[in-house]
C-alpha positions in Angstrom: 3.3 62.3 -8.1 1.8 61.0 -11.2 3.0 63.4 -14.0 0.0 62.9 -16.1 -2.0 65.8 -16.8 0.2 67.7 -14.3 1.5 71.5 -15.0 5.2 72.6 -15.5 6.7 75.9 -16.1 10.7 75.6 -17.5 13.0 78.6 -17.5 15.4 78.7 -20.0 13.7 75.9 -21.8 14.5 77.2 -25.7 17.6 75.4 -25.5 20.3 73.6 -24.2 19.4 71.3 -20.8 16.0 73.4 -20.2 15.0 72.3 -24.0 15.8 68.4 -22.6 14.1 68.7 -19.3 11.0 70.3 -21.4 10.8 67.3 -23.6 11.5 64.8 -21.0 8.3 65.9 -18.5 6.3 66.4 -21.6 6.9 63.1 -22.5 6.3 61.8 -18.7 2.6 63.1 -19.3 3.3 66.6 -17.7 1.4 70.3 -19.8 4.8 72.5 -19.9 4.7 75.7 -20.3 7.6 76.3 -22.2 9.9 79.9 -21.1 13.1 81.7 -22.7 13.7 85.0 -23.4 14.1 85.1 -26.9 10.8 83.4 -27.9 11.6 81.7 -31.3 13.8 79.5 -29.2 10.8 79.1 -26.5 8.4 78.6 -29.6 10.7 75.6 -31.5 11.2 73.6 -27.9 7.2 73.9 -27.7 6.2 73.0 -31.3 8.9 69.9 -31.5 6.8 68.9 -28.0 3.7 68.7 -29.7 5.3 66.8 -33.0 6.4 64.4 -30.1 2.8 64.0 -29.3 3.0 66.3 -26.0 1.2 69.1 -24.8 3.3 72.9 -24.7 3.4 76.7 -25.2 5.6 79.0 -25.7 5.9 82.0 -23.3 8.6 84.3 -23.6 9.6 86.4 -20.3 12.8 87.6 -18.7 12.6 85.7 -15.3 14.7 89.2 -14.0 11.2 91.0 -14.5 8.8 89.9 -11.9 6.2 91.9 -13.9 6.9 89.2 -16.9 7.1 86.4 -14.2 3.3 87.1 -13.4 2.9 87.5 -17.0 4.7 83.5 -17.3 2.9 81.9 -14.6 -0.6 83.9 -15.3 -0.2 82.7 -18.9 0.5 79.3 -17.8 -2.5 78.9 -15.7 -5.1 80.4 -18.0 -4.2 77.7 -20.6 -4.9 74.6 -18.1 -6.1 76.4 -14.7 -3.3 74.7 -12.3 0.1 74.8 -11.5 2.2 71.7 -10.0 5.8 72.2 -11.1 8.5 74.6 -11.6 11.9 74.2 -12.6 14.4 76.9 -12.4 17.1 76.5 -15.0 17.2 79.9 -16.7 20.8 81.2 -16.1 23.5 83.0 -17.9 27.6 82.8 -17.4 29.6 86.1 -18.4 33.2 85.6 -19.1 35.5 88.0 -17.2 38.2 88.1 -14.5 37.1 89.8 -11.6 39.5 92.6 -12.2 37.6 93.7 -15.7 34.6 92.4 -14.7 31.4 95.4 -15.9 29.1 96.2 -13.1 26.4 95.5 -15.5 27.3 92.0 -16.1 27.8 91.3 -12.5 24.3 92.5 -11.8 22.9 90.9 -14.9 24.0 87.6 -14.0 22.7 87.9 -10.2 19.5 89.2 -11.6 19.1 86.2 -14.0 20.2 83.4 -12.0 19.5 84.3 -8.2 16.8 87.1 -8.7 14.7 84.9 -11.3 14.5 81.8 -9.3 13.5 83.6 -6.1 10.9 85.5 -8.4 9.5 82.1 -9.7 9.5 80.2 -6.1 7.8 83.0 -4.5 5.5 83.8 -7.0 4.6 79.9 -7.8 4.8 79.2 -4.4 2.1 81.3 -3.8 -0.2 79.9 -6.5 0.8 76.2 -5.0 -0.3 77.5 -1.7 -3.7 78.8 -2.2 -5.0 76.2 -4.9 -2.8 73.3 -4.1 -3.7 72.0 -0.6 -4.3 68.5 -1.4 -1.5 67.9 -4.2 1.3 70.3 -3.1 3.9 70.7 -5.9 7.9 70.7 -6.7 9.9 73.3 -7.2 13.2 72.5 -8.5 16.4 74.6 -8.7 19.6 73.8 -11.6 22.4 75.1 -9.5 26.1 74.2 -9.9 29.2 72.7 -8.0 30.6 76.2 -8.9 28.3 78.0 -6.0 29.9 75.2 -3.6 33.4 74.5 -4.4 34.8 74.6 -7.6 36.0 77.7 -8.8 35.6 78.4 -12.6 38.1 80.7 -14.3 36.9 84.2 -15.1 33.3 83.0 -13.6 33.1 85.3 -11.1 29.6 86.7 -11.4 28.0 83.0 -12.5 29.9 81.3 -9.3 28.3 83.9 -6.6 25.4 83.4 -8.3 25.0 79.7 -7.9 26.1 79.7 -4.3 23.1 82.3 -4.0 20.9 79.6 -5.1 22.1 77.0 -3.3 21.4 79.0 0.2 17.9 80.1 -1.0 16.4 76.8 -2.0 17.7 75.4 1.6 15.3 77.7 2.7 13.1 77.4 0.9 12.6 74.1 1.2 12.2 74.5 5.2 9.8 76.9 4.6 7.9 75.9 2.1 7.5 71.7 3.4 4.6 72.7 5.6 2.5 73.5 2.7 3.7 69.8 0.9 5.8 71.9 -1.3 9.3 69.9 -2.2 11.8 72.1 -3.4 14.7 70.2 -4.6 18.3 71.4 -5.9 20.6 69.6 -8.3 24.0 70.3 -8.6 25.7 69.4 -12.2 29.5 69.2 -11.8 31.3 71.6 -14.1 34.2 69.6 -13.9 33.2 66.5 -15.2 29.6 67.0 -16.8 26.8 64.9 -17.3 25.0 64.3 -20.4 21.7 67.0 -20.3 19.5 64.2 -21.2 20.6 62.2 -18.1 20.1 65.4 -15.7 16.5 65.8 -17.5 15.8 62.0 -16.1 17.2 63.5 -12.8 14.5 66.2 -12.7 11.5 63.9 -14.2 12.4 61.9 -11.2 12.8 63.8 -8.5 9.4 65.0 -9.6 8.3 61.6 -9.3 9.7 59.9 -6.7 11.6 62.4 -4.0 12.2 59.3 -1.9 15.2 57.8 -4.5 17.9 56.9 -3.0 20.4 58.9 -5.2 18.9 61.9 -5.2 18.7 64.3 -2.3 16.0 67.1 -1.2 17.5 70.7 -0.4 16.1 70.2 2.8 19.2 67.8 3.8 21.8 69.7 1.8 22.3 69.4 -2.4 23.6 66.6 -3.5 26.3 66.6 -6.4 25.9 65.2 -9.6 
């Protein structure tokens, strides 16, 4: 795929490795819609793309809400009428041992991390389906070496989570092939991390080229980072 003039939603893209996989696609060439929930950060990631020289906005939505997911992606595609690209990397990690862990954050964390990014495949799937035929798109899913094998202490909620994502975006990527949709999943190790500028070349990548030898399509199993 060349990544100029393509379209991009990021969730969780105000800060931390969503903010560095915004600026890295912007800077490949790709429009990015820019998402958080709290939407000074979504509107600082989006201004300091377009001081770069790239093209952003800001839309702020709680990828838990599908009503605010239609509200992302429909926001998204009124400002440059396509959509090629999403990256699911909105996710939260309460701290609790299972034994004090609240209900609420349990469900807040699934609803965040494993509810959002089936929100945004199935909804952006279905925009890729009906106006993408030639083109396709990529979907890709931040997931974690917590959801496989490494347990993290007092992570509970964040680990079942992960795991979550890790089954759904196999699926999804068998389902969702036949319409030349890749779905991809990478999973950082929380054990020994990598730098969030070097995972953000990891995305811009697998966006480009799904054939590189390092990387590996959901399709075939996640491959660790």
């Amino acid at each position: 795929m060349n990544l100029t003039q393509v379209v991009g939603i990021v969730t969780g893209a105000g800060q931390g490795l969503g903010a560095h996989v915004a600026h890295t696609l912007a800077a490949a060439g790709v429009r990015v819609a820019v998402n958080d929930i709290n939407p000074d950060r979504a509107e600082r990631t989006a201004v300091a793309i377009q001081q770069a020289g790239g093209e952003a906005i800001a839309v702020a939505a709680d990828v838990a809400n599908k009503f605010q997911c239609v509200h992302l992606i429909e926001t998204t595609r009124a400002k440059w009428r396509q959509l090629d690209i999403l990256v699911n990397n909105a996710a939260i990690m309460p701290s609790s041992t299972i034994l004090k862990l609240d209900e609420w954050e349990w469900n807040r964390c699934l609803e965040v991390n494993l509810k959002g990014t089936f929100f945004m495949s199935q909804l952006c799937g279905r925009v890729m389906v009906d106006e993408n035929q030639a083109r396709g798109g990529v979907i890709i899913n931040i997931a974690s070496t917590a959801g496989v094998k490494l347990p993290l202490e007092n992570r509970a909620a964040y680990c079942a989570s992960k795991a979550g994502v890790i089954g759904f975006a196999r699926e999804c990527a068998r389902e969702y092939a036949q319409y030349g949709i890749r779905v991809h999943t990478l999973l950082p190790d929380e054990e020994r991390p990598l730098p969030p500028s070097q995972i953000a070349q990891m995305v811009r990548t697998l966006c480009q080229n799904p054939d590189d030898e390092h990387l590996h399509s959901a399709a075939f199993g996640p491959k660790e980072l």
